[in-house]
C-alpha positions as CSV (number, residue, x, y, z in Angstrom):
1,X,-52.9,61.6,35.7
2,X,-54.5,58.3,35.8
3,X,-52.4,55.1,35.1
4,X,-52.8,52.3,33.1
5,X,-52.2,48.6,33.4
6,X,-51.3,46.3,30.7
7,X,-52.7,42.4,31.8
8,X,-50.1,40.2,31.0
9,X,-51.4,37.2,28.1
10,X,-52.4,34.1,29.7
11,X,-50.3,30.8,28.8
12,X,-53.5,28.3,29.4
13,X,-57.5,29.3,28.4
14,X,-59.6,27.0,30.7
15,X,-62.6,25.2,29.1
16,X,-65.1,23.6,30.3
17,X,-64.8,20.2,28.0
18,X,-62.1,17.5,27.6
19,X,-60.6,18.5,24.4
20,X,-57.2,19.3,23.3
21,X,-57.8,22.6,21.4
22,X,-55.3,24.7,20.5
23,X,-56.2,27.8,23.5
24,X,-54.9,24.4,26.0
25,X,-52.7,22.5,24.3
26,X,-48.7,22.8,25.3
27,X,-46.7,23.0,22.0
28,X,-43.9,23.5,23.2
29,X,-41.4,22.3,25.8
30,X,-41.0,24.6,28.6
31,X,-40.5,24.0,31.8
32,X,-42.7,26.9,33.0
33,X,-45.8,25.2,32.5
34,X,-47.3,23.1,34.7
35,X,-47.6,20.2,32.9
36,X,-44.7,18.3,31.7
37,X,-44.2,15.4,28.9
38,X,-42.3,12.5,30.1
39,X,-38.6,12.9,28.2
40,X,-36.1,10.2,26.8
41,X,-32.9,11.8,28.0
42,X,-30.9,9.2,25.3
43,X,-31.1,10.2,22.1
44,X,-32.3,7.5,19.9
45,X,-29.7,6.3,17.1
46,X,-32.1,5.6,14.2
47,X,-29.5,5.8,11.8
48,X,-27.4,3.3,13.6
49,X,-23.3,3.7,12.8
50,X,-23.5,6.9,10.2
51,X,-19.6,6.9,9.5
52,X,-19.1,5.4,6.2
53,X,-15.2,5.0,6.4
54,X,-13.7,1.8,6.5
55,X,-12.8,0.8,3.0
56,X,-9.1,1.9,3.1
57,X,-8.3,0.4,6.5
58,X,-9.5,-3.2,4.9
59,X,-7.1,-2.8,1.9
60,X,-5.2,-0.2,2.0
61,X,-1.9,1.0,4.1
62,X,-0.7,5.0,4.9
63,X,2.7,5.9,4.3
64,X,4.5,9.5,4.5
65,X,5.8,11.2,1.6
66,X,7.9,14.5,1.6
67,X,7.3,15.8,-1.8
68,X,4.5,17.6,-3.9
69,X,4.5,14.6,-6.7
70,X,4.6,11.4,-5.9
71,X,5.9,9.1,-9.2
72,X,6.3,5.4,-9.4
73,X,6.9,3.1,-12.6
74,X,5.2,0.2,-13.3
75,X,6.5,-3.0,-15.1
76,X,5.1,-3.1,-19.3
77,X,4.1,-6.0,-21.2
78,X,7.3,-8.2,-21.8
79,X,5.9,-9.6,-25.2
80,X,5.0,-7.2,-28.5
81,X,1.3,-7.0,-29.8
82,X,-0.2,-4.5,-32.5
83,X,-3.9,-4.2,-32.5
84,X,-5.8,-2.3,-35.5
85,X,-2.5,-2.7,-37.7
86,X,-3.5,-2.8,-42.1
87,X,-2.5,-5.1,-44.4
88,X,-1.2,-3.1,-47.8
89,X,1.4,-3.5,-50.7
90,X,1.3,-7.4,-51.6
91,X,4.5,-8.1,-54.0
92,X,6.1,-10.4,-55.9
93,X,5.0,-14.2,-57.0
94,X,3.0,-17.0,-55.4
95,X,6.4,-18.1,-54.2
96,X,8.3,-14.7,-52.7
97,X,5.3,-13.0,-51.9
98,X,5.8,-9.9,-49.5
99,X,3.0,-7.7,-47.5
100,X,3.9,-4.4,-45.7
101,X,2.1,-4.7,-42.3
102,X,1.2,-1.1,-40.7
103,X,0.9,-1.2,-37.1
104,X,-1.6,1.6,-35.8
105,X,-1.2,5.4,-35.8
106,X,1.9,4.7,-38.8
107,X,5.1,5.1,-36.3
108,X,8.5,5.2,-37.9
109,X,10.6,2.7,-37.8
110,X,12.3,3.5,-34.2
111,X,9.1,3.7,-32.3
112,X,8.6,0.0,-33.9
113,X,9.4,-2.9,-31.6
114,X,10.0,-5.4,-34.0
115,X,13.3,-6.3,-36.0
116,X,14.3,-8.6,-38.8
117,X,14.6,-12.3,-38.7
118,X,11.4,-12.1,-36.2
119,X,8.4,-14.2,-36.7
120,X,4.7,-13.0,-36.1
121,X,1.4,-14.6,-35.9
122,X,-0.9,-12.5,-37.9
123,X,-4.5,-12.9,-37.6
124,X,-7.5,-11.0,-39.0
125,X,-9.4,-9.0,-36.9
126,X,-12.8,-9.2,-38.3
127,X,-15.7,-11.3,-36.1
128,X,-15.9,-14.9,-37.2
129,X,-12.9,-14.8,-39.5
130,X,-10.5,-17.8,-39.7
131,X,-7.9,-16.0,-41.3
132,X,-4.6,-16.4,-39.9
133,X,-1.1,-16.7,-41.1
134,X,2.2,-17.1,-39.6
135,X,5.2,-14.3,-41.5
136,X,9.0,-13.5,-40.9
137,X,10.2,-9.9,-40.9
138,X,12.3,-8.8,-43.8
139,X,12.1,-5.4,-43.1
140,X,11.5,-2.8,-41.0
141,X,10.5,0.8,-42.7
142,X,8.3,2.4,-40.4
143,X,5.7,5.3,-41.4
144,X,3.1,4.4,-44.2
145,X,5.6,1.2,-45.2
146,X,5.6,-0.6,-41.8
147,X,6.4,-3.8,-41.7
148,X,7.5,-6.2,-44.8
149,X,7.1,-9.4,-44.1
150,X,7.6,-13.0,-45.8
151,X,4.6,-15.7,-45.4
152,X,5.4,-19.5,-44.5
153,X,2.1,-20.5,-46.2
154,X,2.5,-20.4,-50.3
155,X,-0.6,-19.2,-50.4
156,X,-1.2,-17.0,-47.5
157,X,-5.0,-16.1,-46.3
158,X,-4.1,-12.5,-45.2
159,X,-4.9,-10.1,-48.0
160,X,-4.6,-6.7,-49.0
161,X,-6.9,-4.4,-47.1
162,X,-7.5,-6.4,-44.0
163,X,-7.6,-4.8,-40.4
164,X,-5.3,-7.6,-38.3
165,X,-3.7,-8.3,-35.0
166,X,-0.3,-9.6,-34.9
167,X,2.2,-10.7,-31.9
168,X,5.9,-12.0,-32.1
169,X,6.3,-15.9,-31.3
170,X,10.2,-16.2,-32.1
171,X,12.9,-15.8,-34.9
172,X,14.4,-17.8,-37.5
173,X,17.7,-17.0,-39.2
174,X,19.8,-18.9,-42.3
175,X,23.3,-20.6,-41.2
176,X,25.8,-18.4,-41.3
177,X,24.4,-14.8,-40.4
178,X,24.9,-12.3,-38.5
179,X,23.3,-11.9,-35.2
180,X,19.8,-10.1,-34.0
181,X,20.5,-6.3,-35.2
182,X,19.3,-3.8,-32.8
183,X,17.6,-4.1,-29.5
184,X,14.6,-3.2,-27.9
185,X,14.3,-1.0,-24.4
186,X,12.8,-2.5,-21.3
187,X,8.9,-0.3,-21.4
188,X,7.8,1.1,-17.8
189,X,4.7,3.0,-17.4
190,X,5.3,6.2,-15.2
191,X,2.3,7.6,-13.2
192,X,2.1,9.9,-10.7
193,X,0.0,11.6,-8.4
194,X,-0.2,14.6,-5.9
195,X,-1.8,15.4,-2.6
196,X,-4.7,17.7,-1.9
197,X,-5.6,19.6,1.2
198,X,-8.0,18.6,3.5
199,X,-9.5,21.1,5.9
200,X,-12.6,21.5,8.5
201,X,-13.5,23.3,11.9
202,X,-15.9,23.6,14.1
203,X,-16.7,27.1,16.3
204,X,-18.4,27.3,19.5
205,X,-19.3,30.4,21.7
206,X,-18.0,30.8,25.0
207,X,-21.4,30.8,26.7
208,X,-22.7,28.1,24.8
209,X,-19.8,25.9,26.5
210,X,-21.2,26.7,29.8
211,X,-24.5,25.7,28.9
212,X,-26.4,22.3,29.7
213,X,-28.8,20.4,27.8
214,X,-31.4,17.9,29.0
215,X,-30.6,15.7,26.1
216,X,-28.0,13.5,26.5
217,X,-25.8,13.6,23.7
218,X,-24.1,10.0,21.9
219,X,-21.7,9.5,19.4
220,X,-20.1,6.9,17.1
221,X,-16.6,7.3,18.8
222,X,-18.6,7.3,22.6
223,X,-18.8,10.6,23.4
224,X,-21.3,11.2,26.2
225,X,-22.7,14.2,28.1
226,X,-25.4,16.9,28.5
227,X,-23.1,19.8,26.4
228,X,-24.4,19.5,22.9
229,X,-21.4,21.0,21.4
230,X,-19.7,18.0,22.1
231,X,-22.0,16.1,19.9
232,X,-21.6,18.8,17.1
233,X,-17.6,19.2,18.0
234,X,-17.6,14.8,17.6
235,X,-19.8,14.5,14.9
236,X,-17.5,17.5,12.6
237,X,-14.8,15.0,13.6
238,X,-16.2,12.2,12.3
239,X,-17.5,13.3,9.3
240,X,-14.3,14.9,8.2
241,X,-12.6,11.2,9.2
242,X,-15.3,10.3,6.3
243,X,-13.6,12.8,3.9
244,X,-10.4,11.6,4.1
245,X,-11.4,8.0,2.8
246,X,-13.9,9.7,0.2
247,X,-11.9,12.0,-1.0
248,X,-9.2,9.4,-2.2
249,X,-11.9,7.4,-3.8
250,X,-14.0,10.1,-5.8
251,X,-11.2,12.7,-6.4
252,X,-10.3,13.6,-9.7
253,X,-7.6,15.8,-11.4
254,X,-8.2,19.4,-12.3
255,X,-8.2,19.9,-15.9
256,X,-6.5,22.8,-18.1
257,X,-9.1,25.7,-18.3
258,X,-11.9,24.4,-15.9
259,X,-13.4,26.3,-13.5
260,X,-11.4,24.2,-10.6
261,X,-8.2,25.1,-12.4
262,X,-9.2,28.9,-11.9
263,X,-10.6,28.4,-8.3
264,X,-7.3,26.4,-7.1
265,X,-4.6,29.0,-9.0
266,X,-0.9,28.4,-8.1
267,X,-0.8,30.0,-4.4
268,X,2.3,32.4,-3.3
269,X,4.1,29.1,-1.9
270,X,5.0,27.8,-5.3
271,X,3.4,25.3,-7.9
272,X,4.5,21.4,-8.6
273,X,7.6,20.6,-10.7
274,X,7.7,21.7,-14.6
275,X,6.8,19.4,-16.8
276,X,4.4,17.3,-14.8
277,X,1.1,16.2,-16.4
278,X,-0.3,17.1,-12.5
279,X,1.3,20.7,-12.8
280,X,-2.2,22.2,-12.8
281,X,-2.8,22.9,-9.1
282,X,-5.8,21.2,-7.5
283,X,-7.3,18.0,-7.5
284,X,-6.1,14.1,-7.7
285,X,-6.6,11.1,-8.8
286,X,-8.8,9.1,-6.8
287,X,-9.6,5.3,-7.1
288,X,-12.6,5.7,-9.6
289,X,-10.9,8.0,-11.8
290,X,-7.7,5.3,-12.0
291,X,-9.8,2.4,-12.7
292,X,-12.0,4.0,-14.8
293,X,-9.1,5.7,-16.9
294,X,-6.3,2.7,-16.4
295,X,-7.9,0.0,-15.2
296,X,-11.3,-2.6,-16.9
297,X,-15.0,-1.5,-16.5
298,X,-18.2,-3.4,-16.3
299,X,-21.5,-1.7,-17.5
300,X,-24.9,-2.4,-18.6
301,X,-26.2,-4.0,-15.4
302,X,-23.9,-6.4,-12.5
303,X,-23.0,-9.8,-13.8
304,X,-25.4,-12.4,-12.7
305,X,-24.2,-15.8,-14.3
306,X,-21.3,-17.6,-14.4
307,X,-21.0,-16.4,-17.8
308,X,-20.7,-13.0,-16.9
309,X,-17.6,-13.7,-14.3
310,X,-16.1,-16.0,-17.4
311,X,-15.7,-12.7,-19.2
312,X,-14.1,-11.2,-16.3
313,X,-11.7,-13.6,-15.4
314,X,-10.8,-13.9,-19.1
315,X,-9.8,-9.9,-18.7
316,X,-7.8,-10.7,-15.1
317,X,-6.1,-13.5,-17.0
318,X,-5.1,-11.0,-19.9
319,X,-3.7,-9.1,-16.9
320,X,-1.9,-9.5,-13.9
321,X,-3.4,-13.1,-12.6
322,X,-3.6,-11.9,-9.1
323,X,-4.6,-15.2,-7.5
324,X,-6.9,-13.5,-4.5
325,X,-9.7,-10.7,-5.0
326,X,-12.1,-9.0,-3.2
327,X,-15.2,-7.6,-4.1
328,X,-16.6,-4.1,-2.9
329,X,-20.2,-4.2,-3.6
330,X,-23.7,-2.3,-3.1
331,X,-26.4,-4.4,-1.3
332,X,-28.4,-5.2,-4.4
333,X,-24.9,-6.8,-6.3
334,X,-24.5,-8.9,-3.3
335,X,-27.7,-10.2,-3.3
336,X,-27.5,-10.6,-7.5
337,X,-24.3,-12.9,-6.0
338,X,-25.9,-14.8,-3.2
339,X,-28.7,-15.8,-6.0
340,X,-26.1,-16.7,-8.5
341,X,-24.3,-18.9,-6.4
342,X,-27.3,-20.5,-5.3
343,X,-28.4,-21.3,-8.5
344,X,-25.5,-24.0,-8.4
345,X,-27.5,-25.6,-6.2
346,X,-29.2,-28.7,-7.6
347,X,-31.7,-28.6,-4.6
348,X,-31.7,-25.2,-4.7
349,X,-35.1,-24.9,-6.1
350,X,-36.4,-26.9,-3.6
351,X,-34.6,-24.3,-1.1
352,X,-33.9,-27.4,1.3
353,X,-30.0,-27.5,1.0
354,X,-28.5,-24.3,-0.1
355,X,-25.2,-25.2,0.7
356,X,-25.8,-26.5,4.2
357,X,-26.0,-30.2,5.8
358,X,-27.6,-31.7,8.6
359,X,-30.2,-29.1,8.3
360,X,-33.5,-29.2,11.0
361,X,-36.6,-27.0,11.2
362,X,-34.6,-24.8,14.3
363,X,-31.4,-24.4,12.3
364,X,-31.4,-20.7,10.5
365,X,-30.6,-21.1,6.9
366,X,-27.7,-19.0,5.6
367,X,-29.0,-17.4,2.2
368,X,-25.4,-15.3,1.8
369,X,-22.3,-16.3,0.8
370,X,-18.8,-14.7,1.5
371,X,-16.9,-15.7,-1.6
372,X,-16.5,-18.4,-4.4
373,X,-13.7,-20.0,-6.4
374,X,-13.7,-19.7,-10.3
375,X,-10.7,-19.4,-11.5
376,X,-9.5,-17.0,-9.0
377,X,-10.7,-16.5,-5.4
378,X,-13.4,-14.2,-4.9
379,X,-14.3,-13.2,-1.8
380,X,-16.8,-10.5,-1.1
381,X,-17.9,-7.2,0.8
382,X,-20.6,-4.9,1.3
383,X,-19.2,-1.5,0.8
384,X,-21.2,1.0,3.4
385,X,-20.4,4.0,0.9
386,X,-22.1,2.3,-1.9
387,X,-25.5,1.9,0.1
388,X,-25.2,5.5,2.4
389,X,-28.5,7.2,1.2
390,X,-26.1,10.5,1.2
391,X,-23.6,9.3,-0.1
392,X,-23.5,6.9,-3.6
393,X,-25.9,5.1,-2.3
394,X,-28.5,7.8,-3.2
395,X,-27.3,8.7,-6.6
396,X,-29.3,7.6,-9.6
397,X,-27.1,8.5,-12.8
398,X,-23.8,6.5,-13.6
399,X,-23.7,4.7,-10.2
400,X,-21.2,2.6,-9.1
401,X,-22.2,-0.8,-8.1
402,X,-19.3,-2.4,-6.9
403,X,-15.5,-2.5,-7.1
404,X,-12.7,-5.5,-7.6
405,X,-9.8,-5.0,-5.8
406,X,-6.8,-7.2,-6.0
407,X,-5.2,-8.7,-2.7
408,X,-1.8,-8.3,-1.7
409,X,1.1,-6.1,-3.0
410,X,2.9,-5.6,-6.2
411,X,6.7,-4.6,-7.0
412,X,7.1,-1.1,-7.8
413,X,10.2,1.3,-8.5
414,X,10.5,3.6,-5.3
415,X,11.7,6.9,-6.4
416,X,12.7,7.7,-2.7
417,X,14.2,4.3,-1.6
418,X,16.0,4.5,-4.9
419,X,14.9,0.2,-5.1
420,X,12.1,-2.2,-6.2
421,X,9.5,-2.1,-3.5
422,X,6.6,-3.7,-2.5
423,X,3.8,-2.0,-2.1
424,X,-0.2,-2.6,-1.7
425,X,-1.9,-2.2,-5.1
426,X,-4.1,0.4,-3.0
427,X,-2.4,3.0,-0.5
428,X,-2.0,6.3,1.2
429,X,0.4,8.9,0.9
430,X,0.3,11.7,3.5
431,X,2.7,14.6,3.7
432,X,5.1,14.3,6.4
433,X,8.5,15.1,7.8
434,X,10.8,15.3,10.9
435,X,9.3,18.3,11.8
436,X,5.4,18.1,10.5
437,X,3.3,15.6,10.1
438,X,0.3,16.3,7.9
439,X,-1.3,13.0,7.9
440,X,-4.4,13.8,10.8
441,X,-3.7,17.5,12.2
442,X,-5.9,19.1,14.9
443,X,-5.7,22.0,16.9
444,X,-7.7,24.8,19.0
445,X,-7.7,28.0,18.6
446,X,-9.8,31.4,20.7
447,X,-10.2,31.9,24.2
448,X,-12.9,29.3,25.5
449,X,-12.5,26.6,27.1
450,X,-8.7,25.4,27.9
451,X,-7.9,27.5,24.9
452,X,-5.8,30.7,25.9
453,X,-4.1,31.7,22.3
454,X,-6.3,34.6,21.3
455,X,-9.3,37.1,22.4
456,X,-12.1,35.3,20.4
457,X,-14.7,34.7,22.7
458,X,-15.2,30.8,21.7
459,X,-13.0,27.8,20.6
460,X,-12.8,27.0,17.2
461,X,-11.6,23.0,16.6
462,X,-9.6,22.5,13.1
463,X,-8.9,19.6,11.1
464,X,-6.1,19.3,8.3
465,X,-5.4,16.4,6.3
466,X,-2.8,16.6,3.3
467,X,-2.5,13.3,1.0
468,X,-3.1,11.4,-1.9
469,X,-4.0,7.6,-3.2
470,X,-1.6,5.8,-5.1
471,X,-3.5,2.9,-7.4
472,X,-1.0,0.3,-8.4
473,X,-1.3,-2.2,-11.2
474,X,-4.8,-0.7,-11.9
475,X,-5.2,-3.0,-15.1
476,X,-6.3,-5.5,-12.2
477,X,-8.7,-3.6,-11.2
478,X,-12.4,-3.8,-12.6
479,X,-14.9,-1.3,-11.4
480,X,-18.8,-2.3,-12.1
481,X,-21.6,0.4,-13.5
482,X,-25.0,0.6,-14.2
């Protein structure tokens, strides 16, 4: 029986021209052929430092917590103001005239903070009005009555019908009468949040461990070699260090009958406590969800005048005062900045000061500025999230431009202490104990490597994470969106 021979394909076609067609042209890289391209061992970093994180380490501090609610109270306003409150019911003569004032929402008359003998500035609400009268309490009846109140003017320019704001100022009583009755409750503001769970891991075979690469792997954190799953072990690592910063800035809670609330059902190991306004399991409440909710918002394009910060520092006034603040910002707001503060310039159109002296052609003119005083101190930041092509810095819809965080710490009631505390206005609470800490866990796992715990043929590299971002005194906090 005759044979047969199968000619084995040929790798290279010879022709007679100097052409690169595709019968001669190596595609691919293989060491088998004869001809080799010259290789850059290093890989190049294009994309320079690709870890976004760094936001919480600037203003932020980590502390444990053992519990799965974390609550804290914050101080209320010491004075009493109604906003949207009616005038109705004007009685009795030019000379012992009487108006009921209604605060907002008709409370009876326990909820109201006000008592009699007090005196109020009332002032109508309406743009460009000048009406304004100052009135002493007579009563207090709560519900649809309100408040009855006495005018000093004899002919008072709050009227029937009027929508008005009104704030005590002080009290006036008659000789002889009996003290203040009643007394009114220090307010706190209780808020709370919980933890969430943080996992990642990265799997690699056995044989893939054992295998070397001709490209040089690099990393952020300087991680070098010819095993590529150390770059892809390194590079999990890092990007999950990214999650833990995100995570508190983005997360939000769950709410009742979403499809998060179904995904993240109460586990076998229990729920959070009764009662609490967190007790749907999942989610949190990051930074942009507690400024946005509790704290002052800037839209319709960044402030670019010194108008613009007027109106902000007139809110931060209304609020905490906090002397020092620093501003988180996307590229373009910093420039919108730089240009505003330039502006001040008086030679600035001429472009040969700009803030600097003794200036020469071989000097490099500054065009950025780090901070300015109005008011407050402002001092201010790019924020690498903010400009991160994957991250918000590729998002078109509802983007956030930049961020006003207050320096330094505020006085909070500790729960756990049992004591006033201070705390930063932004920090971290991981789960932790005597015997588990929570706050960065990592561990391997299978039978690669070092790793002798089961008879998985590779080593799988986890990550766990379990906390939470506390955001104190977010009324001085302003968050700025398109």
């Amino acid at each position: 029986m005759a044979g047969s021979l199968q000619a084995g394909s040929v790798a290279l076609t010879p022709h007679g021209s100097k052409a690169t067609l595709p019968s001669n042209y190596i595609s691919d890289f293989k060491f088998l052929d004869q001809y080799l391209p010259d290789t850059y061992e290093k890989e190049f970093e294009r994309y320079g430092n690709r870890s976004i994180a760094s936001f919480m380490r600037m203003v932020g501090a980590e502390m444990p917590t053992n519990s799965d609610l974390i609550k804290w109270a914050e101080q209320g306003r010491l004075h009493v103001k109604f906003e949207g409150a009616t005038i109705s019911g004007t009685t009795g003569s030019t000379t012992a005239q009487r108006f009921n004032i209604v605060p907002a929402g008709s409370p009876a008359a326990s909820a109201i903070p006000v008592r009699v003998g007090q005196t109020l500035v009332v002032s109508d609400e309406a743009a460009g009005s000048t009406k304004t009268d100052k009135v002493i309490v007579t009563a207090v009846a709560g519900g649809g009555s309100g408040i009855t109140v006495a005018p000093y003017a004899a002919t008072p320019s709050i009227v029937d019908g009027l929508t008005v704001t009104a704030f005590i100022y002080g009290s006036e009583f008659r000789k002889g009468d009996t003290g203040m009755e009643g007394s009114i409750e220090a307010e706190d503001n209780i808020f709370e949040n919980k933890p969430i769970i943080l996992k990642d891991r990265y799997t690699v075979a056995g044989s893939d461990m054992a295998q070397i690469g001709w490209v040089e792997v690099t990393t952020e954190n300087g991680a070098t070699g010819y095993l590529w799953y150390l770059k892809s072990e390194h590079e999990t690592r890092l990007r999950f260090e990214d999650y833990l910063e995100t995570s508190m800035v983005e997360a939000v809670p769950v709410e009742t009958n979403s499809g998060a609330a179904g995904a993240l059902a109460t586990s076998a190991y229990g729920s959070l406590p009764a009662g609490s306004s967190l007790a749907q399991t999942g989610g949190s409440e990051g930074l942009f969800h507690a400024v946005e909710n509790r704290g002052n918002v800037w839209s319709g394009g960044n402030p670019t005048t010194l108008s613009d910060f007027d109106s902000i520092i007139q809110v931060l006034d209304k609020q905490g005062a906090i002397e020092e603040n620093v501003l988180f910002l996307n590229r373009q707001f910093s420039f919108d900045i730089d240009d505003m503060l330039a502006a001040q310039n008086s030679y600035g159109v001429g472009g040969t000061s700009y803030g600097l002296f003794d200036n020469d052609e071989e000097m490099a003119l500054n065009l950025g500025f780090t901070g300015f005083r109005r008011g407050y101190d402002f001092y201010k930041s790019d924020w690498k999230y903010l400009n991160d092509a994957t991250m918000r810095g590729g998002v078109k819809a509802g983007n956030i431009n930049g961020i006003l965080v207050p320096a330094g710490s505020t006085t909070v009631y500790d729960q756990i202490l049992g004591k006033n505390a201070q705390r930063p206005f932004l920090h971290v609470r991981y789960r932790a104990s005597e015997s588990e800490d929570r706050r960065y866990k990592t561990w391997m796992t299978g039978s690669a490597g070092d790793v002798r715990t089961s008879d998985l043929d590779a080593m799988e590299v986890h990550f766990l994470s379990e906390r939470a971002l506390c955001v104190m005194g977010a009324n001085n906090f302003v968050m700025f969106k398109n």
